[in-house]
C-alpha positions in Angstrom: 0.0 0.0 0.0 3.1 2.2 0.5 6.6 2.9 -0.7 9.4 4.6 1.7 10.2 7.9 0.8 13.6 8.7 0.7 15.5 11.3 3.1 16.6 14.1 0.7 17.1 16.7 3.9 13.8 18.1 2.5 11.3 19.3 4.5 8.5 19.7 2.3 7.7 17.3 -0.6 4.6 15.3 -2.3 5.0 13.2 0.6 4.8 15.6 3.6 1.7 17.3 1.1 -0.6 13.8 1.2 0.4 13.6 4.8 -0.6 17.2 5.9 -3.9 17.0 3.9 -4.9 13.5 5.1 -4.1 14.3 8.7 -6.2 17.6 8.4 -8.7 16.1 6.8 -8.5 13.6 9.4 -9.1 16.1 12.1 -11.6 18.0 10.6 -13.7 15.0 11.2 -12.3 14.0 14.6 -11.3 10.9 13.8 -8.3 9.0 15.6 -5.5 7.5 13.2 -7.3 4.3 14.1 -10.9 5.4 13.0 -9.5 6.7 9.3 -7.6 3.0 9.2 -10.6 1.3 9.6 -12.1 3.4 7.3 -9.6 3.1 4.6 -8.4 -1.0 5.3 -4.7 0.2 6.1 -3.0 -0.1 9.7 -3.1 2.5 11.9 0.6 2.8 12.0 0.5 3.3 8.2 -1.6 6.5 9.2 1.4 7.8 10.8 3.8 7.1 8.7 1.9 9.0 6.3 0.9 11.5 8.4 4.6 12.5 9.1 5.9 12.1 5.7 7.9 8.7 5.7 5.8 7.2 3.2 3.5 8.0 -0.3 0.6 5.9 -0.9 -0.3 3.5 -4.0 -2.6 5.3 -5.9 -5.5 2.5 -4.5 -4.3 3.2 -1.0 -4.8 7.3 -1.8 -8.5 6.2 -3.3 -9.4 4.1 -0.3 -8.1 7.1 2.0 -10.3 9.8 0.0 -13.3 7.4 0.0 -13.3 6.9 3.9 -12.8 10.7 4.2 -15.7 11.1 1.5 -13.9 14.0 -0.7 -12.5 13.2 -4.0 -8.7 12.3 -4.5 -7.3 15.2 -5.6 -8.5 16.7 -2.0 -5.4 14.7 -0.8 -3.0 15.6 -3.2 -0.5 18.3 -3.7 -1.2 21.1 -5.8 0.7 20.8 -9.3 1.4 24.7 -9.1 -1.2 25.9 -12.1 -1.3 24.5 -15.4 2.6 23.8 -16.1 4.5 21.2 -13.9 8.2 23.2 -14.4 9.6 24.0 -11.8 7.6 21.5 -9.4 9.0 18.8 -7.6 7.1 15.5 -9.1 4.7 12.9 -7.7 5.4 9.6 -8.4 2.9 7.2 -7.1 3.6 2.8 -7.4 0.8 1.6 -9.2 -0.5 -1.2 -6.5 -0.3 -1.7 -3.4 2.9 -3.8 -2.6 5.1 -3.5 -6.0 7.1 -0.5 -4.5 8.1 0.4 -8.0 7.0 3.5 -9.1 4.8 3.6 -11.9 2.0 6.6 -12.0 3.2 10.3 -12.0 0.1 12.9 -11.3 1.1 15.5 -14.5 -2.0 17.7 -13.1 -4.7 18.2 -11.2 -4.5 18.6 -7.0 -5.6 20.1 -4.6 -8.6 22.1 -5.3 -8.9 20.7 -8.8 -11.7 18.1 -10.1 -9.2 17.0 -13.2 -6.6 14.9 -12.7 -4.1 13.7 -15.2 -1.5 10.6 -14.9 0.8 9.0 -16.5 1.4 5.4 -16.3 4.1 3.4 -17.4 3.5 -0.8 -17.4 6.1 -3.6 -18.3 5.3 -6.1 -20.0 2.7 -7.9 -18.8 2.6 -5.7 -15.6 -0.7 -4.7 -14.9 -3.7 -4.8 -12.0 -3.9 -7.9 -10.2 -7.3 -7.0 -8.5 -10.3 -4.7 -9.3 -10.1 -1.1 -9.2 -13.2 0.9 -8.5 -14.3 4.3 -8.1 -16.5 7.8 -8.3 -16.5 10.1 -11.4 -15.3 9.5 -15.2 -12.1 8.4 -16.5 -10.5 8.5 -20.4 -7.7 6.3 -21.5 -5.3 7.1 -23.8 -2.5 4.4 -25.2 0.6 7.0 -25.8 3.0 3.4 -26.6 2.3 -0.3 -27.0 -0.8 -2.3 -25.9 -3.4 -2.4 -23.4 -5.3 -5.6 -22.6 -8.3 -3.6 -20.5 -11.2 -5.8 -18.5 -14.5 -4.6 -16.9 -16.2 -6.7 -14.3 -19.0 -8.5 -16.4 -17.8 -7.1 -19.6 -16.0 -8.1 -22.4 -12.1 -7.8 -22.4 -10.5 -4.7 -25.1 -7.5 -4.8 -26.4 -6.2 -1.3 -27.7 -3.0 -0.3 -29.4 -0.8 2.8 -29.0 -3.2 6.1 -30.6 -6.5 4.2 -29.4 -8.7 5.7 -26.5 -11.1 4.9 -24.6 -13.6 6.1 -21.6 -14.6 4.1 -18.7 -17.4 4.2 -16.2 -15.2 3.4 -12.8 -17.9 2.9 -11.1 -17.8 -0.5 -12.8 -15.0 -2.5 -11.5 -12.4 -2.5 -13.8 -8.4 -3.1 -14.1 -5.9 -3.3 -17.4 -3.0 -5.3 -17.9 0.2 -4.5 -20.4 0.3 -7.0 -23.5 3.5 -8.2 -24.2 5.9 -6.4 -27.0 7.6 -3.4 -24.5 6.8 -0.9 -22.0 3.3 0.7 -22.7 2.5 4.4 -21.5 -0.6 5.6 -20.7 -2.4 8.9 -19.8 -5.6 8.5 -17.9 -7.6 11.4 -17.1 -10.1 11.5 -14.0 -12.8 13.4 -13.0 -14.0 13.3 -9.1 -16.8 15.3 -8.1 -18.4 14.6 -4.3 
């Protein structure tokens, strides 16, 4: 659910940004660590890790957090500092919980926005191993290679690089590389609560 961050002698960061907003939006509901990680299925002592910047989430772990604090994900995130990223310091999210390789970077969208756009980068093969699910609309773009792309009680898609697609997530849904290289993706979600 969680990679280490890195000591770079920094005091501020993406990490120290999820951490702030999840720990005031944490408090604004008087919760305890302990109530938001039941909320969210994580460990309480992952709440404090977060909390005090010595870990980023997946980006399912930030999902789960935003849906037991009922705002939308970008609530949690880091503003991307308007509509460029120069001169920002990146996030890099892992794409599951448990790979601890990064794979998403938020290009924008943040706090206060209801856009948000990624990037994703999968290996071969590499892909969703369970079902991802949530609020609002997403669009799917294939920058590179292929994209094998299921929907619970649908049929599977397979897409090349320059084919798009857009998704109800309300439907369960996870995508898998195909084989032939690295494929890149940029997925665009709307959250509204």
């Amino acid at each position: 659910m969680f990679h280490d961050v890195e000591d770079s002698g920094s005091t501020t960061g993406p990490a120290d940004g999820i951490g702030a907003r999840v720990r005031d939006q944490r408090r604004a509901r008087g919760w305890s660590m302990r109530e938001l990680a039941r909320r969210a299925g994580v460990s309480q002592p992952f709440v404090s890790k977060l909390e005090s910047a010595q870990l980023v989430p997946s980006l399912a772990t930030l999902y789960a957090l935003a849906d037991a604090l009922d705002v939308g994900p970008s609530t949690l995130l880091p503003p991307t500092g308007g509509s460029s990223t120069a001169g920002r310091e990146s996030l890099h999210l892992t794409l599951a919980d448990g790979t601890g390789v990064e794979h998403v970077e938020l290009l924008a969208g943040g706090a206060g926005k209801v856009l948000q756009a990624y990037e994703f980068r999968l290996d071969d093969g590499e892909g969703d191993e369970s079902w991802f699910q949530h609020s609002g609309e997403e669009f799917v773009y294939v920058v590179a290679g292929g994209l094998l792309s299921q929907r619970d009680g649908l049929d599977e898609i397979e897409l090349a690089a320059g084919a798009s697609f857009s998704i109800d997530p309300t439907v369960p849904h996870r995508w898998r590389a195909l084989s032939g290289g690295a494929t890149f993706l940029l997925v665009c979600s709307e959250h509204v609560r």
